[in-house]
PDB file of the backbone (N, CA, C, O) and the ligand in Angstrom, with CONECT records:
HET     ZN  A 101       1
ATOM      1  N   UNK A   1      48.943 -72.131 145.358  1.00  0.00           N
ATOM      2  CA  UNK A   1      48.021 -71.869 146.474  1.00  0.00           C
ATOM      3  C   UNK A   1      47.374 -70.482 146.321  1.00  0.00           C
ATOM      4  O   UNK A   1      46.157 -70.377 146.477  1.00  0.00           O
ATOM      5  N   UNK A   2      48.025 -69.564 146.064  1.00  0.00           N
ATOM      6  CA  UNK A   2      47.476 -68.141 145.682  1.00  0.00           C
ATOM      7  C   UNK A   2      46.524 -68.191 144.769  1.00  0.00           C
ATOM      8  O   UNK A   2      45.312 -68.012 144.891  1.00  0.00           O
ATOM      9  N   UNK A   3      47.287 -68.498 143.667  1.00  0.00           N
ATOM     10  CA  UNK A   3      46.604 -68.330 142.464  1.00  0.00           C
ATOM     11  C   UNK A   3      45.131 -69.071 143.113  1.00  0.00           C
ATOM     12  O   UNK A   3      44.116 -68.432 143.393  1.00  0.00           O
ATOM     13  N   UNK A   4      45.258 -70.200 143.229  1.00  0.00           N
ATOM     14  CA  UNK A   4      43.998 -71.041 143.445  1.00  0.00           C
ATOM     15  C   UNK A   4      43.180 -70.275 144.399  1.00  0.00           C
ATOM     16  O   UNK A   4      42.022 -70.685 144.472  1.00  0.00           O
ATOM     17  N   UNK A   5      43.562 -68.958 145.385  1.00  0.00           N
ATOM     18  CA  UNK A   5      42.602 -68.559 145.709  1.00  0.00           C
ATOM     19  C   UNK A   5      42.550 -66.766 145.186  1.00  0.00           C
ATOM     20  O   UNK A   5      41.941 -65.803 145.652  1.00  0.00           O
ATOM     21  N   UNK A   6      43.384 -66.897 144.156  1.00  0.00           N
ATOM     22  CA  UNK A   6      42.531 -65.521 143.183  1.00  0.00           C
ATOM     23  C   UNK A   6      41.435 -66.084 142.529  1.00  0.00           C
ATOM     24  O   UNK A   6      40.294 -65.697 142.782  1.00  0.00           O
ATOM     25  N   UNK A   7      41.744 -67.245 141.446  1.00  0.00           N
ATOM     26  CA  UNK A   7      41.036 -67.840 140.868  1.00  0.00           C
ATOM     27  C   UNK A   7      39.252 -67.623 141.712  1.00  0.00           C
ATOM     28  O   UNK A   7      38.192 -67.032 141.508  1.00  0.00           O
ATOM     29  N   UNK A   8      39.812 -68.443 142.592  1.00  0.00           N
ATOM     30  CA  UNK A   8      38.145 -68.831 143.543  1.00  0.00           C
ATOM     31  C   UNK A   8      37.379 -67.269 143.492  1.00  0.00           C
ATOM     32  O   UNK A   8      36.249 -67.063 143.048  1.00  0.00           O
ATOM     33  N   UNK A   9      38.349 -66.204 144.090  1.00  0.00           N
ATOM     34  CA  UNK A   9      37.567 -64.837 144.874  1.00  0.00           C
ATOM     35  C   UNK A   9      37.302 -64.221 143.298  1.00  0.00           C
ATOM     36  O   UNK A   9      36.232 -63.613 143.342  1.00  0.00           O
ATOM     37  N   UNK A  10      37.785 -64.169 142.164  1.00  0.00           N
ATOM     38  CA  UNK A  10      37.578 -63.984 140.604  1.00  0.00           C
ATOM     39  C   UNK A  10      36.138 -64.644 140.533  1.00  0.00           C
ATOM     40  O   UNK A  10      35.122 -64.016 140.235  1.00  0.00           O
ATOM     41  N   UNK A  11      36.172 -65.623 140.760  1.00  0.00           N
ATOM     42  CA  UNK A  11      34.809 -66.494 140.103  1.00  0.00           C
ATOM     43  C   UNK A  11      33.798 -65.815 141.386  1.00  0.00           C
ATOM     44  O   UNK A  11      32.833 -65.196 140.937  1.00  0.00           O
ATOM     45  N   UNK A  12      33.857 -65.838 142.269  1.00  0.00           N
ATOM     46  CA  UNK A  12      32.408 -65.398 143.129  1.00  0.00           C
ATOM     47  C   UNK A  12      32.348 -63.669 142.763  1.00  0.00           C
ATOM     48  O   UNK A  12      31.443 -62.875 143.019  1.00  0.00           O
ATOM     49  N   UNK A  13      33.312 -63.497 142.259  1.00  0.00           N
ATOM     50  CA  UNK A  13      33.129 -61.946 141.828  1.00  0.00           C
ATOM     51  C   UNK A  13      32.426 -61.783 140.026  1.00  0.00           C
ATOM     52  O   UNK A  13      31.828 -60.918 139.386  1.00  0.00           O
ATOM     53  N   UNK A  14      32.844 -62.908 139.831  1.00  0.00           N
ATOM     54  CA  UNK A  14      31.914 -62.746 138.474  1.00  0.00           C
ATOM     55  C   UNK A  14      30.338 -63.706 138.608  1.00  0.00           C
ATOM     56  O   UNK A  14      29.689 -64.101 137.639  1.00  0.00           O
ATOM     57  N   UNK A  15      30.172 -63.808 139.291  1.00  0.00           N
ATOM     58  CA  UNK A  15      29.476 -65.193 139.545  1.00  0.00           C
ATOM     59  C   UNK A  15      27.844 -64.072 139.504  1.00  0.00           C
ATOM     60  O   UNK A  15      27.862 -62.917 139.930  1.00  0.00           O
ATOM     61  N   UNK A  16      26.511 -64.771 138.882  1.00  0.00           N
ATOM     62  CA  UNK A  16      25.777 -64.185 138.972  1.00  0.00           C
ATOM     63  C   UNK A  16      25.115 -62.674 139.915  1.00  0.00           C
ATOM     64  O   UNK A  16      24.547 -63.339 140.781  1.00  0.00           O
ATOM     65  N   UNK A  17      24.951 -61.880 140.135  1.00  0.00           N
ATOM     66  CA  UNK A  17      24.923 -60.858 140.804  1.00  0.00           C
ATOM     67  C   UNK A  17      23.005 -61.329 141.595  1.00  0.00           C
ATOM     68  O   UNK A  17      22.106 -61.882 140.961  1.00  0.00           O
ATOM     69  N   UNK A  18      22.940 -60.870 143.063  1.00  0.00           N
ATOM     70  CA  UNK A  18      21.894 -61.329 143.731  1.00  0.00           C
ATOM     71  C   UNK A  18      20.918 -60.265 143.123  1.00  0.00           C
ATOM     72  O   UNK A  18      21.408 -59.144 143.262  1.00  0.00           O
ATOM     73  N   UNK A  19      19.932 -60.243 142.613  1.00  0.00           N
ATOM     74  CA  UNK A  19      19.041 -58.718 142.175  1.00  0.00           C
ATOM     75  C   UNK A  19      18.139 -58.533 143.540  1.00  0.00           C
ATOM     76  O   UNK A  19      17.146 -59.195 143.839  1.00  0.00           O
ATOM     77  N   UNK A  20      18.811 -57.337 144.379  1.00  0.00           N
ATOM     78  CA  UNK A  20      18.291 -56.862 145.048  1.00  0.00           C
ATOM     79  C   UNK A  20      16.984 -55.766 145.357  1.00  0.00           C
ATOM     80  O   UNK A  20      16.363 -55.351 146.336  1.00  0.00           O
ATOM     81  N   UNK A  21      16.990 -55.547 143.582  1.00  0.00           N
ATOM     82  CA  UNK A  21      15.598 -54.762 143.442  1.00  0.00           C
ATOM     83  C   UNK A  21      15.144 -55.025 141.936  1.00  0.00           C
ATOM     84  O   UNK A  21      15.821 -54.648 140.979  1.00  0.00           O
ATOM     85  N   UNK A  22      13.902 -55.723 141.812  1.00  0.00           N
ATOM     86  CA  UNK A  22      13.564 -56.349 140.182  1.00  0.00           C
ATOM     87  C   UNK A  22      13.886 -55.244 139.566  1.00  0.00           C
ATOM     88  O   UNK A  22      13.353 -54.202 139.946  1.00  0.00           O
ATOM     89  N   UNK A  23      14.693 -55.225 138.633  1.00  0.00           N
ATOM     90  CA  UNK A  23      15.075 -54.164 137.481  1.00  0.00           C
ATOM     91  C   UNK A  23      14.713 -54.735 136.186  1.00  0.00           C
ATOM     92  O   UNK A  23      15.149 -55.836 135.849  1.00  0.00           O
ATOM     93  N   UNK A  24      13.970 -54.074 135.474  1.00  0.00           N
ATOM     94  CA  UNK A  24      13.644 -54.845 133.875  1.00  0.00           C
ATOM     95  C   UNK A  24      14.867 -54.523 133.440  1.00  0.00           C
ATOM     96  O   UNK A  24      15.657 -53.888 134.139  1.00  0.00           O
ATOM     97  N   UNK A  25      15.154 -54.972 132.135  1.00  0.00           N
ATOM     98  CA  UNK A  25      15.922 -54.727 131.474  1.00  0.00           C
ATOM     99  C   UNK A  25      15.964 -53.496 130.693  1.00  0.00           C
ATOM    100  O   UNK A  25      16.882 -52.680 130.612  1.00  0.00           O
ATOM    101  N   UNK A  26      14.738 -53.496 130.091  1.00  0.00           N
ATOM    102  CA  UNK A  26      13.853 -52.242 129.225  1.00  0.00           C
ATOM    103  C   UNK A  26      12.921 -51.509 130.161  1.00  0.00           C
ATOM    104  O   UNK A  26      12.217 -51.919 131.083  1.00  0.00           O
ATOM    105  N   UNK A  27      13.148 -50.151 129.593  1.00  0.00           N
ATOM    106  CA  UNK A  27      11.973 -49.530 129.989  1.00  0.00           C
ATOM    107  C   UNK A  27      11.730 -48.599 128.982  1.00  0.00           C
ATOM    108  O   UNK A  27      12.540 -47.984 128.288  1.00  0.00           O
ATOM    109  N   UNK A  28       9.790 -48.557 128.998  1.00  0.00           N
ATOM    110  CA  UNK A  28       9.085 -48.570 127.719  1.00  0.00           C
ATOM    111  C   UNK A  28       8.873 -47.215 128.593  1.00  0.00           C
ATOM    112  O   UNK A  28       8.642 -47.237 129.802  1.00  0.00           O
ATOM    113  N   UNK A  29       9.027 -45.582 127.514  1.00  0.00           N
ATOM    114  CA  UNK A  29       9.255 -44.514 128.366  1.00  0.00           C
ATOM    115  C   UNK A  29       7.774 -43.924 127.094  1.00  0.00           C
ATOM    116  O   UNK A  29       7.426 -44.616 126.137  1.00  0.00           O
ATOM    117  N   UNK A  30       7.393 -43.090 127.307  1.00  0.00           N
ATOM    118  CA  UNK A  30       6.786 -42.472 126.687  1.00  0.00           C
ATOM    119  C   UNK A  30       7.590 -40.794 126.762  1.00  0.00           C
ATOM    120  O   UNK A  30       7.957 -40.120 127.724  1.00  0.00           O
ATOM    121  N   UNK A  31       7.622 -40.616 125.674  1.00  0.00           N
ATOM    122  CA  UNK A  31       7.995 -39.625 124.769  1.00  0.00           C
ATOM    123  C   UNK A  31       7.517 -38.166 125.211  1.00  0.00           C
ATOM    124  O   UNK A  31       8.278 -37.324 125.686  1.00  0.00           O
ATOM    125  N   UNK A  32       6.293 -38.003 125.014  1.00  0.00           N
ATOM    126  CA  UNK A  32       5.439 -36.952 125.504  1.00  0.00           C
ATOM    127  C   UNK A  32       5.419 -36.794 126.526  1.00  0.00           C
ATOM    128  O   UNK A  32       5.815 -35.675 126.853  1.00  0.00           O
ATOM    129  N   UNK A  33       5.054 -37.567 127.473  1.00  0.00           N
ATOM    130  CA  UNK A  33       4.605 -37.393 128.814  1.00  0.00           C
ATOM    131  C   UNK A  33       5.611 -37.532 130.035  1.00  0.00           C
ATOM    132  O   UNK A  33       5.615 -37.119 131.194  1.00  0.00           O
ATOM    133  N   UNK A  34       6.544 -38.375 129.176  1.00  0.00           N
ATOM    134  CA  UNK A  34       7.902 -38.714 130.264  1.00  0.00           C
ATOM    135  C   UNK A  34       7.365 -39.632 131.260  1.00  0.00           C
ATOM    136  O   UNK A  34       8.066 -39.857 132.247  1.00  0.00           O
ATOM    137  N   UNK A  35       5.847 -40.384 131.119  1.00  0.00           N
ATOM    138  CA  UNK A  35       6.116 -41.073 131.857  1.00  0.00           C
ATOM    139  C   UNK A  35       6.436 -43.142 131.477  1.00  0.00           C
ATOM    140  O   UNK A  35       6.625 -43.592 130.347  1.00  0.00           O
ATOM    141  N   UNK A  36       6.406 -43.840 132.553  1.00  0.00           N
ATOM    142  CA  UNK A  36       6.994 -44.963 131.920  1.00  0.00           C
ATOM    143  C   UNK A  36       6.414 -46.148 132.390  1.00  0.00           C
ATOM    144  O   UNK A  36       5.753 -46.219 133.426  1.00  0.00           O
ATOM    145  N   UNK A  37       6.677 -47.146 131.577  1.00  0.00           N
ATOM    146  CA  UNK A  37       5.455 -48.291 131.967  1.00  0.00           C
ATOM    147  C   UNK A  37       6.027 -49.400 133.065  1.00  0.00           C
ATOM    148  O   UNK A  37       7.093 -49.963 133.314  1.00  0.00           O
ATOM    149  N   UNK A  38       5.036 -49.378 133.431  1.00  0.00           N
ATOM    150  CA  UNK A  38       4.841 -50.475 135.104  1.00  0.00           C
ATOM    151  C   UNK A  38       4.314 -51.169 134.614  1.00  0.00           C
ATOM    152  O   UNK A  38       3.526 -50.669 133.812  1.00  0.00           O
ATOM    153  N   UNK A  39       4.302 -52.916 134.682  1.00  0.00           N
ATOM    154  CA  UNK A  39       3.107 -54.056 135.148  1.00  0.00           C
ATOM    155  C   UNK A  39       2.179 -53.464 134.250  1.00  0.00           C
ATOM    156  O   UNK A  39       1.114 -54.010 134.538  1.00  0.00           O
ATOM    157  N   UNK A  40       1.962 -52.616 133.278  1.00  0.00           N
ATOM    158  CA  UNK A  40       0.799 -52.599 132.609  1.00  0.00           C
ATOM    159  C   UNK A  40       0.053 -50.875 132.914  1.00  0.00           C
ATOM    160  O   UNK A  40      -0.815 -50.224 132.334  1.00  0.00           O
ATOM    161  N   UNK A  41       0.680 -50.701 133.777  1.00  0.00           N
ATOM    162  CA  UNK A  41       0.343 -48.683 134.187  1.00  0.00           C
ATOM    163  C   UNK A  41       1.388 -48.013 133.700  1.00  0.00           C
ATOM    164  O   UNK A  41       2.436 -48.552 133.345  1.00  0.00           O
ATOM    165  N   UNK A  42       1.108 -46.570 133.651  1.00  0.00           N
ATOM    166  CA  UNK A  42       1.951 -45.651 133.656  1.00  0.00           C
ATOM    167  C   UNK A  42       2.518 -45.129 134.673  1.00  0.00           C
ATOM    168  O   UNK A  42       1.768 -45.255 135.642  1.00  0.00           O
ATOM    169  N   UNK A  43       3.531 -44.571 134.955  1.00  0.00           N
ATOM    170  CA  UNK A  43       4.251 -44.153 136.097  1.00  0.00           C
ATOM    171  C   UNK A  43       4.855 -43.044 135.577  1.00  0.00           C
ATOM    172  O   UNK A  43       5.334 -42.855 134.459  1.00  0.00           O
ATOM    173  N   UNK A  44       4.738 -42.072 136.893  1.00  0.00           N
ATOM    174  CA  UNK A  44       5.442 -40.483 136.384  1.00  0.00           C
ATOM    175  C   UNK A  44       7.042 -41.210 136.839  1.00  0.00           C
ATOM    176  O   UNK A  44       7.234 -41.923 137.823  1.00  0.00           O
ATOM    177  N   UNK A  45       8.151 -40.754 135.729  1.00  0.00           N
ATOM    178  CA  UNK A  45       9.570 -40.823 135.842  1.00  0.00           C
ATOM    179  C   UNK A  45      10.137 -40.981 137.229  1.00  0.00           C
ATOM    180  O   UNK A  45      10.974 -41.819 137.563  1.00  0.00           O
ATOM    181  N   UNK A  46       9.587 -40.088 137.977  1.00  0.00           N
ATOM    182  CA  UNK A  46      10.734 -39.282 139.256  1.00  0.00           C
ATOM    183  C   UNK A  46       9.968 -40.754 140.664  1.00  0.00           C
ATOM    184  O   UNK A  46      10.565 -41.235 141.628  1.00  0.00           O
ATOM    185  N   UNK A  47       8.706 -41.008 140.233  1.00  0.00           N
ATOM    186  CA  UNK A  47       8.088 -42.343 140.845  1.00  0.00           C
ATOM    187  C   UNK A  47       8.839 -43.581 140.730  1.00  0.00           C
ATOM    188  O   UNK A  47       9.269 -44.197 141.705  1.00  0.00           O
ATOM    189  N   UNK A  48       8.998 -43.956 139.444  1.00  0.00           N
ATOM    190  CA  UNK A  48       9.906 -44.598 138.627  1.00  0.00           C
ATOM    191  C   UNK A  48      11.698 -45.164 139.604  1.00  0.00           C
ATOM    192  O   UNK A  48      12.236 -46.122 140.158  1.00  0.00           O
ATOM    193  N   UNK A  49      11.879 -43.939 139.280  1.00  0.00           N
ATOM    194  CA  UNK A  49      13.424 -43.857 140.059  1.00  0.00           C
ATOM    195  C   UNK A  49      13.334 -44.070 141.548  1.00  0.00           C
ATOM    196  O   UNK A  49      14.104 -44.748 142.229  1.00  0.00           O
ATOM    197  N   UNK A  50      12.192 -43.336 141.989  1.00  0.00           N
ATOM    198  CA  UNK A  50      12.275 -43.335 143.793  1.00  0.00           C
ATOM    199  C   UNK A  50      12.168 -45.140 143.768  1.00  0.00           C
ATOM    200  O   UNK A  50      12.795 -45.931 144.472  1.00  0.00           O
ATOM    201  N   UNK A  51      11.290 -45.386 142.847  1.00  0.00           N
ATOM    202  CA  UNK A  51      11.283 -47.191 143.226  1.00  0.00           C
ATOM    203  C   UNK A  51      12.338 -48.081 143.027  1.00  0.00           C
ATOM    204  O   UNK A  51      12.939 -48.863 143.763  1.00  0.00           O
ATOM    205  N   UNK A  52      12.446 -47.646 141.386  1.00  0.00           N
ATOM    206  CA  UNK A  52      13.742 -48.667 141.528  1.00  0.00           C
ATOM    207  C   UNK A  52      15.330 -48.346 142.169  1.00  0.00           C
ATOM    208  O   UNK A  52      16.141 -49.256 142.343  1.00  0.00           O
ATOM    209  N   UNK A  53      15.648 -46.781 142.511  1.00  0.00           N
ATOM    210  CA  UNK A  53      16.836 -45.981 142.751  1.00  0.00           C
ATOM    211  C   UNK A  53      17.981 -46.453 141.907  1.00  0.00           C
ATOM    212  O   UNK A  53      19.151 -46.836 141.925  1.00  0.00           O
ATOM    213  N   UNK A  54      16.598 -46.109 140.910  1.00  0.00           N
ATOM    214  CA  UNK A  54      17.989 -46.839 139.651  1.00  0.00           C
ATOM    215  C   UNK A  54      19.434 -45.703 139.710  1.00  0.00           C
ATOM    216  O   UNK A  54      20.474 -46.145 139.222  1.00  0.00           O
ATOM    217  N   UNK A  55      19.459 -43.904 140.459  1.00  0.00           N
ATOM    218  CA  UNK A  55      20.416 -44.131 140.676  1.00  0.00           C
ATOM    219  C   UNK A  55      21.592 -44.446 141.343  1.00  0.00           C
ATOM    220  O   UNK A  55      22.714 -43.939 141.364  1.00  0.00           O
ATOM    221  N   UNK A  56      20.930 -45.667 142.031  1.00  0.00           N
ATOM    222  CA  UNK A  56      22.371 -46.455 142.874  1.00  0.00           C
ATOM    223  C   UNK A  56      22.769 -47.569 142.024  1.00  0.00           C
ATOM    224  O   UNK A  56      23.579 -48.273 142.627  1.00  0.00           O
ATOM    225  N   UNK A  57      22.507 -48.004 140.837  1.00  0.00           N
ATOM    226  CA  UNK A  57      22.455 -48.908 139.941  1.00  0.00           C
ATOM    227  C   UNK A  57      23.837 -48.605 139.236  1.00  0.00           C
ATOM    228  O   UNK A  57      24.090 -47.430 138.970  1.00  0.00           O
ATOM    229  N   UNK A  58      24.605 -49.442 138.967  1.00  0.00           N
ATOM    230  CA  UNK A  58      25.713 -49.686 138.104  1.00  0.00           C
ATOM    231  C   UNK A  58      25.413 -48.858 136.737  1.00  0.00           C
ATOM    232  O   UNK A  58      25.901 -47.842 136.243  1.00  0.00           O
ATOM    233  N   UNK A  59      24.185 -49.939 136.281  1.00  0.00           N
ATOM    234  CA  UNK A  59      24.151 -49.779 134.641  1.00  0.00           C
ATOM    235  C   UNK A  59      22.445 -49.467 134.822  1.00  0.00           C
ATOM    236  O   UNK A  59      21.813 -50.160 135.619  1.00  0.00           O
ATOM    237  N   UNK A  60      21.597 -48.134 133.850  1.00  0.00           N
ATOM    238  CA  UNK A  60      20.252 -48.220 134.253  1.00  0.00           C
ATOM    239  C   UNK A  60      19.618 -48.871 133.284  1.00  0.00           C
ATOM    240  O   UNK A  60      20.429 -48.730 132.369  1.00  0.00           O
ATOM    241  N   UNK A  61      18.470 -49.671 132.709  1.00  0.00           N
ATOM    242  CA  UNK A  61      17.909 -49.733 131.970  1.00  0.00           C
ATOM    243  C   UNK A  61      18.293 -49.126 130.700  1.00  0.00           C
ATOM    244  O   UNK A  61      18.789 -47.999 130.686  1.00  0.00           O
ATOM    245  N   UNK A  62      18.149 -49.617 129.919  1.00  0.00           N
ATOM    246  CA  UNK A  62      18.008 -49.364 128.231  1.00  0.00           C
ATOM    247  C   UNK A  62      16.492 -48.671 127.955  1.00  0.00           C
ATOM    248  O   UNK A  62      15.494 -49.376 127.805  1.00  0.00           O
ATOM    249  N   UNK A  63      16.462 -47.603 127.921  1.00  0.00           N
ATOM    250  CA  UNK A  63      14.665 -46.592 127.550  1.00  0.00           C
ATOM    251  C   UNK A  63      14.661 -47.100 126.227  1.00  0.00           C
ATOM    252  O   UNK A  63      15.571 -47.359 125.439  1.00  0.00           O
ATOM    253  N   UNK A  64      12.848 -47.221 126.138  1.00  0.00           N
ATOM    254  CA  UNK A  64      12.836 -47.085 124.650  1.00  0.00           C
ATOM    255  C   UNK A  64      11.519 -47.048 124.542  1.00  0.00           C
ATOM    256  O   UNK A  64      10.622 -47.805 124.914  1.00  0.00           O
ATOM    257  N   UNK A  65      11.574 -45.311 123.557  1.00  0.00           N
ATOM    258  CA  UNK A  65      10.590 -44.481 123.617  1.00  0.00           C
ATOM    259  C   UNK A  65       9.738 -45.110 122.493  1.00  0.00           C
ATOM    260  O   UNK A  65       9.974 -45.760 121.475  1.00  0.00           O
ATOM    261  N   UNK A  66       8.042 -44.368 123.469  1.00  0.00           N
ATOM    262  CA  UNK A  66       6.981 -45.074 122.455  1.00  0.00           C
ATOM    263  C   UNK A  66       6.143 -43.862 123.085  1.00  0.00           C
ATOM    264  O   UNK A  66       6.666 -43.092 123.891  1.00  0.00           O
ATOM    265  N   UNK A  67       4.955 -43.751 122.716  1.00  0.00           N
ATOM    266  CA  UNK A  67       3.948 -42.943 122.869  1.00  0.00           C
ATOM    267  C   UNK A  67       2.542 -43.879 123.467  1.00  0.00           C
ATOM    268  O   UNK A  67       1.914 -44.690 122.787  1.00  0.00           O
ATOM    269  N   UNK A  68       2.253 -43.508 124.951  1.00  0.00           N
ATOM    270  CA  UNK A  68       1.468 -44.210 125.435  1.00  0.00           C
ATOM    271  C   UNK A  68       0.446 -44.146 124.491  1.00  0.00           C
ATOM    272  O   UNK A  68       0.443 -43.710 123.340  1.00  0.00           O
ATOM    273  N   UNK A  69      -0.835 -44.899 125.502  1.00  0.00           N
ATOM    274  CA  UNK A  69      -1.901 -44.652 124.687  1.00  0.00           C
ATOM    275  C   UNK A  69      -3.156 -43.343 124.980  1.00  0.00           C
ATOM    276  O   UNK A  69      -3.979 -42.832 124.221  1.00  0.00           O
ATOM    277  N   UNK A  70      -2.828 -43.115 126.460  1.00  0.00           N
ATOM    278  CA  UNK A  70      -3.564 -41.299 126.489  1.00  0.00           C
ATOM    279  C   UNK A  70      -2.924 -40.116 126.133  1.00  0.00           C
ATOM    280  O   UNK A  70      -3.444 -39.005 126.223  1.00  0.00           O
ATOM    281  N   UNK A  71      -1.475 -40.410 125.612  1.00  0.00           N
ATOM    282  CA  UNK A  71      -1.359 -39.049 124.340  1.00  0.00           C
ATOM    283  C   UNK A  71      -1.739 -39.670 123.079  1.00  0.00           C
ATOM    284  O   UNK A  71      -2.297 -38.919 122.278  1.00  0.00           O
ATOM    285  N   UNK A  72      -1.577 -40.750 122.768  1.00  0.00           N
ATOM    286  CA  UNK A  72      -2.219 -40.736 121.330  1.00  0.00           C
ATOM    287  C   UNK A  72      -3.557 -40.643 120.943  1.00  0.00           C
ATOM    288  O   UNK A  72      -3.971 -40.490 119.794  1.00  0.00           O
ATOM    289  N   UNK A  73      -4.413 -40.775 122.294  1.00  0.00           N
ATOM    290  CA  UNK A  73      -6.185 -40.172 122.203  1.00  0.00           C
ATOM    291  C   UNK A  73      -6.148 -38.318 122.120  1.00  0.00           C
ATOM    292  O   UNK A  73      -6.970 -37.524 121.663  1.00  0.00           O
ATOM    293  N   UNK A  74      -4.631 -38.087 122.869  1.00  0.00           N
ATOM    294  CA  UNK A  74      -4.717 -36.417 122.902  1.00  0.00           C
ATOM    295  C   UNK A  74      -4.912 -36.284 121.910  1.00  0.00           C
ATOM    296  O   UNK A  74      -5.923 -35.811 121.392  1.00  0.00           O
ATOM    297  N   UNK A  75      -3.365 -36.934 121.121  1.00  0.00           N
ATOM    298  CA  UNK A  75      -3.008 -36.246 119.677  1.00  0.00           C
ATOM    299  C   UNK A  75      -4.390 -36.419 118.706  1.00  0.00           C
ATOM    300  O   UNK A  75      -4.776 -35.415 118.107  1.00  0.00           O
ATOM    301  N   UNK A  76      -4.978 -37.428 118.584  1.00  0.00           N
ATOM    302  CA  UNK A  76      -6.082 -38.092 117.693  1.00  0.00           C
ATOM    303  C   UNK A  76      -6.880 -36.864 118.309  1.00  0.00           C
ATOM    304  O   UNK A  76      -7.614 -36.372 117.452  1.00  0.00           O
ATOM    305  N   UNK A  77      -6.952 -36.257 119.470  1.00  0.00           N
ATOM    306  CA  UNK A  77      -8.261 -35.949 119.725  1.00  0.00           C
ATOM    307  C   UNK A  77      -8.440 -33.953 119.269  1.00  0.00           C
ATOM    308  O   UNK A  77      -9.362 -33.261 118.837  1.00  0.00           O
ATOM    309  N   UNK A  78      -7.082 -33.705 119.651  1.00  0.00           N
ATOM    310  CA  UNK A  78      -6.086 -32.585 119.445  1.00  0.00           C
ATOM    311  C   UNK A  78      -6.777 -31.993 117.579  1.00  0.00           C
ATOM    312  O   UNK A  78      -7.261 -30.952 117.134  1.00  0.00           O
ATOM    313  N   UNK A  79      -6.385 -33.565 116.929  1.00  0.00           N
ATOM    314  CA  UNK A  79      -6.668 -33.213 115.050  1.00  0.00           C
ATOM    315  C   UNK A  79      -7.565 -33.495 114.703  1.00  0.00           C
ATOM    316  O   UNK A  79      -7.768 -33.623 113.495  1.00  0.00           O
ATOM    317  N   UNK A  80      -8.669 -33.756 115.804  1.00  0.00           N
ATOM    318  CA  UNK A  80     -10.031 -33.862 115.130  1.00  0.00           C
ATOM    319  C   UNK A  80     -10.354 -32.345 115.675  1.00  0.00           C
ATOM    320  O   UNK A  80     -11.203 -31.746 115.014  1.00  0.00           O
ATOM    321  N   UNK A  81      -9.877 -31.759 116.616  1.00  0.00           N
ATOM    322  CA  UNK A  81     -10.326 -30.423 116.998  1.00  0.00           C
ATOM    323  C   UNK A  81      -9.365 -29.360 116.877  1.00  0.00           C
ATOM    324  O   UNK A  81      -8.928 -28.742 117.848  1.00  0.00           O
ATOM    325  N   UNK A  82      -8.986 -29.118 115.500  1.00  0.00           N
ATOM    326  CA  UNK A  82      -7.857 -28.039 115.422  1.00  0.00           C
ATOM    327  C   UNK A  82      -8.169 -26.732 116.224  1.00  0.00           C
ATOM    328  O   UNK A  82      -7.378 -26.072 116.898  1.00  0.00           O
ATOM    329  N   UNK A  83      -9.490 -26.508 116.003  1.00  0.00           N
ATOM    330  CA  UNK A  83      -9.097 -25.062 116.696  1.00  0.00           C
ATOM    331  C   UNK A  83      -8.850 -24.770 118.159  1.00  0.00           C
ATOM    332  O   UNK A  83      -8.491 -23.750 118.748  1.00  0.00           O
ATOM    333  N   UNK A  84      -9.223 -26.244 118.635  1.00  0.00           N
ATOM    334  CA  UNK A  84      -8.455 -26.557 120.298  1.00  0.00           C
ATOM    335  C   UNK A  84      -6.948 -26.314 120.471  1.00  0.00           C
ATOM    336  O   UNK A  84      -6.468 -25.723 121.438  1.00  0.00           O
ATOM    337  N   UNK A  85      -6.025 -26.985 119.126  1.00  0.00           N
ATOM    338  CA  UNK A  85      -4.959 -26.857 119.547  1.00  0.00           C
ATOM    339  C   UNK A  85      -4.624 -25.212 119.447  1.00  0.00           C
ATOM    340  O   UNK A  85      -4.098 -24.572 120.357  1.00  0.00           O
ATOM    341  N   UNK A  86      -5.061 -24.634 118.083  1.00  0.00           N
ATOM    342  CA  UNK A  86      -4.535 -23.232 118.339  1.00  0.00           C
ATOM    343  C   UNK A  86      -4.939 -22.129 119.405  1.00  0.00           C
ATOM    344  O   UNK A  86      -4.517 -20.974 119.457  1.00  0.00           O
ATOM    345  N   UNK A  87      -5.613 -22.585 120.023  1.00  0.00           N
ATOM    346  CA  UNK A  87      -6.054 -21.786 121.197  1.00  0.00           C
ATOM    347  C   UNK A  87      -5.309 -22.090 122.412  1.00  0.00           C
ATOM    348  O   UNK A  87      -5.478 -21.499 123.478  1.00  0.00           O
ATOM    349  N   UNK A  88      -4.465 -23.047 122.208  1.00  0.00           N
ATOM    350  CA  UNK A  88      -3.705 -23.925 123.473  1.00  0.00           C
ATOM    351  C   UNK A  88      -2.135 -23.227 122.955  1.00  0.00           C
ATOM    352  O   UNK A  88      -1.101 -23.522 123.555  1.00  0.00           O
TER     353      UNK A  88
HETATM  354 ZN    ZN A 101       2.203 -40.261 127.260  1.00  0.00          ZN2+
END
């Protein structure tokens, strides 16, 4: 009789978890800028967190850094105009 109801309260404890706030799995962070991708936008980090409060989250996302695409117009734009960067 016990057992049969560890068993039961075991299984609803492993039993799919309700996602109370869409959490991707990944998040695509940019490198430079620190910030991270939304639906197709960028988002500053600290935006990021206030939304998802990823830290009340168990486990957060897996980051994985890439370089958006308006630092790589910087950088491209940066080495077509060196003497911009050394003045910066
Ligand atoms: Zn960036």
């Amino acid at each position: 009789m016990l057992a049969a109801m560890l068993r039961r309260s075991q299984t609803a404890r492993l039993g799919p978890p309700e996602p109370e706030v869409p959490m991707p799995k990944r998040l695509i962070v940019c490198t430079l800028c620190q910030r991270v991708q939304r639906g197709g936008e960028w988002v500053e980090t600290e935006r990021m967190i206030r939304e998802l409060r990823s830290y009340e989250l168990d486990s957060i996302p897996q980051l994985h850094g890439v370089i958006c695409d308006e630092c790589v117009d910087s950088i491209l734009l940066r080495r077509s105009e060196p003497s911009a960067a050394l003045a910066a």
